[in-house]
C-alpha positions, 0 to 999 in steps of 0.5 A: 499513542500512534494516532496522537505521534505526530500530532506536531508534524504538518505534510503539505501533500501536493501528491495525485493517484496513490503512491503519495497519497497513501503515504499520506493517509499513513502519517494522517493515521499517526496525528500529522496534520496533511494538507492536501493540496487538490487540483479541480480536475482531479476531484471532478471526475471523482464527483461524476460518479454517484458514489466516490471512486474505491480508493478515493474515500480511504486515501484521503481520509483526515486530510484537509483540501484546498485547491491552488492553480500551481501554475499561476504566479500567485499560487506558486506563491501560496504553496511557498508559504505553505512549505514555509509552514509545513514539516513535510511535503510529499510529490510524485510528479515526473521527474523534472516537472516539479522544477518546471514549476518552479516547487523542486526541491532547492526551489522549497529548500531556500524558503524552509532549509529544515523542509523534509522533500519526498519524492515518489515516481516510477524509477527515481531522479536519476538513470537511463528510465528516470522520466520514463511515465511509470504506473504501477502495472510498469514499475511491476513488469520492469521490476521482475514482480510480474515474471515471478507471479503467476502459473508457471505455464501461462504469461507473467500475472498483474499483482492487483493490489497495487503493490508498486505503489503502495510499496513505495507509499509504505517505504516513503513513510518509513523514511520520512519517519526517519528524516524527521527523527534525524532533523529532531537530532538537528540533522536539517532536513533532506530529499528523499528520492523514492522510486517504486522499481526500488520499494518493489526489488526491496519487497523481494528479498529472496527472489533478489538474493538468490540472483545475487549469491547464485546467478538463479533466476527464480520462476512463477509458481503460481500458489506454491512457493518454489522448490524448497517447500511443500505447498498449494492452494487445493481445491476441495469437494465443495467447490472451495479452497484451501492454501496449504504451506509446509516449509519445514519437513515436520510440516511436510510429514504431517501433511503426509499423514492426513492424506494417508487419512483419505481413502484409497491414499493410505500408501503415499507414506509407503511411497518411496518417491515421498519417503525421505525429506529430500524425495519429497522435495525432489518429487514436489510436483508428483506429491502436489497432484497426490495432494490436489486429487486428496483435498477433492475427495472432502470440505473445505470446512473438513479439511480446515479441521483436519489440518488444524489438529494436524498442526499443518500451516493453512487457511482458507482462500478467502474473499476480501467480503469474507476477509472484512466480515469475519470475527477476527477483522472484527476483534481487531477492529479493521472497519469504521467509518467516514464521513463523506459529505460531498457524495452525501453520505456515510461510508464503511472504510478501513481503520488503521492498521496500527495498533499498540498495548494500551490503544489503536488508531482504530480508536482516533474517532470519526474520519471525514474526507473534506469536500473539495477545497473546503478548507482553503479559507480556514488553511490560509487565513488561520494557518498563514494569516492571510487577510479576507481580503488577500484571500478574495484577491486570490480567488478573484485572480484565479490563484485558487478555487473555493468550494462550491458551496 
């Protein structure tokens, strides 16, 4: 069902890094034809490596590659009549830059007026920070997500995973899923002006909110979750973790009760600073030191048992190895492979997350990720109709690049 959704939808992605292209691979997992449009010396430095950098393979999975010098006459051509052609185009070029090159927004609008335009950067089109150069780690430490992660006593922590873009990535999707449905209500189509500092303050409704409504600037709290929850990831005899959550005061009594199981803590219920709901938040960090010298005394795999029967929210602090090897990733599915033929061989990557009642995009079939410009030929000649001729022209003038091969 999802994987053949938008199986009548073509995306000229002329993204670079990641904020685009996992968007992409994100309308790529629900049947859009992408046709990525690469530049040489992006490929090449993934081509140096023996294997293909991490996030190369998974990004750009099921997409089509051509190459086309933007900055040439007749290849500024050829994207033209690509966007003529295509539903969607997605860029995260510096604000500005796009227009320089002549392939902005009014620019592609005149030759396709229903062409659905995103745009993904650090902070958006407009305002003070507009082209101010943006990576992910910036658009974290000027969004407040770096302040509010981390120890509370030590500097302001990078969230590793990427958040920034991918955040943006997630909500560029979303709205491009939206612009699409409004151009099929004969809506036309729209720029969307996607800003990372945006989709970052957006993935922080609490944190924002709380400011908003009561001027309160929330802290790092390193694994708990501020001062309204019992919480903490616990170290255990083994040398392993547990994290621990108790928002609600059922979840903090039971917590209470399988401490007061450990040896020599039999008296933290007696205890009048944990007596009540309100003690025990008002005394958070004097229960959480009870609770860090508790889980020392057993095992990981002890305690996993006993905060399961006690019905205490948890889970052990996992490896992303252990997260992909377990029998639940399994069941669901998360891992399958792709085809990479330019680095000569097979890999394992992860599936699409998206999956329904009757079949999941896990089940879309092989994935392959097109070796560089591979399918610039097939692209202009069966997509646009251009001639062999016109297609040698091209090349010969250095419009595009063919494969290698």
């Amino acid at each position: 069902m999802l994987q053949n959704s938008l199986n009548d939808v073509v995306v000229l992605d002329l993204s670079r890094h990641l904020s685009g292209p996992y968007a992409t691979r994100i309308l790529s997992d629900m049947g859009a034809r992408v046709i990525r449009v690469e530049q040489e010396d992006a490929r090449h430095r993934a081509l140096e490596n023996a294997s293909p950098p991490p996030g190369f393979v998974n990004v750009n999975a099921d997409k089509e590659s051509i190459c086309v010098r933007l900055k040439s006459k007749e290849g500024l051509e050829v994207i033209h009549d690509l966007v003529a052609r295509s539903d969607v185009v997605v860029e995260n070029f510096r604000p500005g830059a796009t227009k320089a090159m002549g392939l902005d927004y009014e620019a592609l609008m005149a030759r396709r007026p229903e062409i659905i335009y995103c745009s993904i950067n650090g902070f958006g089109s407009n305002g003070p920070w507009a082209r101010k150069p943006a990576f992910d780690a910036i658009t974290q430490a000027m969004s407040g997500a770096m302040f509010a992660t981390g120890e509370s006593d030590r500097s302001p922590a990078l969230m590793t995973v990427n958040i920034g873009d991918l955040a943006a990535s997630c909500c560029a999707a979303s709205a491009i899923l939206a612009a699409l449905h409004a151009r099929q209500r004969g809506l036309g189509g729209t720029h969307i002006d996607m800003s990372m500092m945006d989709a970052l303050l957006f993935l922080m409704p609490f944190h924002t909110q709380i400011f908003l409504q009561t001027g309160y600037v929330m802290g790092r709290h390193g694994s708990g979750y501020g001062p309204r929850s019992i919480a903490g990831c616990f170290a255990t005899s083994d040398q392993k973790f547990v994290q621990v959550l108790c928002p609600y005061p059922k979840f903090q009594r039971s917590l209470m009760r399988v401490i007061a199981g450990v040896p020599g803590f039999e008296t933290i219920e007696a205890d009048t600073r944990f007596a009540g709901d309100l003690d025990r938040l008002q005394n958070n960090e004097a229960f959480l030191e009870q609770a860090r010298q508790a889980f020392l005394r057993r095992t990981q795999n002890e305690w996993l048992k006993i905060l399961a029967e006690a019905e205490v929210p948890h889970g052990p602090i996992m490896t992303v190895a252990e997260a992909l090897e377990s029998e639940q990733a399994n069941a669901r599915g998360l891992v399958t492979t792709i085809d990479a033929p330019e680095f000569g061989n097979t890999y394992k990557t992860l599936a699409s997350p998206f999956h329904t009642a009757d079949v999941s995009t896990s089940t879309k079939g092989p994935r392959k990720v097109s070796p560089f410009a591979a399918d610039t030929h097939g692209v202009l000649n069966a997509f646009l109709g251009y001639s062999d001729a016109k297609i040698a022209e091209l090349v010969s003038l250095g419009a595009i690049i063919p494969p290698s091969n």
